[in-house]
N, C-alpha and C positions, 0 to 999 in steps of 0.2 A: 160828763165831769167838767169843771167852772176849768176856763183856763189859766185861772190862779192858781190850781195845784197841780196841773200839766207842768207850770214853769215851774214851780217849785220839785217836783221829778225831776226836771233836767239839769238844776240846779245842783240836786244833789248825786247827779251824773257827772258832770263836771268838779263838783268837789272830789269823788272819786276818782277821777283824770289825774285831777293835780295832787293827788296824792301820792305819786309816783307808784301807781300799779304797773307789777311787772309785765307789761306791754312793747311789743316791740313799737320802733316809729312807724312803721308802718298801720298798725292798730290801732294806737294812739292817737296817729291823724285822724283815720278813719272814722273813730269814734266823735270827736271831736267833729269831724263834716258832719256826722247824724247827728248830734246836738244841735250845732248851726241850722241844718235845714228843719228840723224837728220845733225852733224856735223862730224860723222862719215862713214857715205855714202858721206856726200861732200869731204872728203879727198877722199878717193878712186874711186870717178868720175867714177865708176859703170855705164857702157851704158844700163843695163841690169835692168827691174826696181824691187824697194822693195816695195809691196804690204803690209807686216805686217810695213815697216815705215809708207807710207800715210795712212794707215789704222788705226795706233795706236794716228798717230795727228787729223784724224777724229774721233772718239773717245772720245781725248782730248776735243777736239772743243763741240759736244755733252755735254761731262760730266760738262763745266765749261759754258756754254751758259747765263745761269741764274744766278746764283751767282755770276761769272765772265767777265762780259761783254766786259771788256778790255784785260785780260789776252785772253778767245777766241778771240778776233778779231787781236791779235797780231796771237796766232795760227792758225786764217786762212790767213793771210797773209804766213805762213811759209808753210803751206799746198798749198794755190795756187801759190808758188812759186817751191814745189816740183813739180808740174803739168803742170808745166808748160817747169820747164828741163826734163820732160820725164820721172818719177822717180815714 
């Protein structure tokens, strides 16, 4: 997958952020740092893959599954598009 619609996923990860989903701060951060790093391996187009990134968006995906139905399903769109560049 182009990493033109990777950032445009996290994009729209972040627009749900700031829409004030009911997240504690502590989640919220969190989410927020997987965004960061998630768009900070796509700056640096790394051939090499990051295990603790897809691993900590799986995770994500797990922890918000239930309470957050839509915030996960945004984050497995970002996950299966890490898996899809190789990453």
């Amino acid at each position: 997958m182009p990493a033109r619609e990777l950032q445009e996923r996290l994009n729209s990860l972040r627009e749900q952020l700031d829409r004030n989903v009911p997240l504690s701060k502590e989640e919220l951060t969190e989410m927020h740092e997987e965004a960061r790093q998630i768009e900070a391996q796509l700056k640096l187009e790394e051939a090499t893959p990051d295990n603790n990134l897809v691993d900590g968006v799986n995770l994500a995906i797990d922890r918000f599954e239930l309470d957050h139905p839509d915030l996960a399903a945004t984050l497995r769109n970002v996950f299966n598009s890490l898996h899809s560049m190789g990453i």
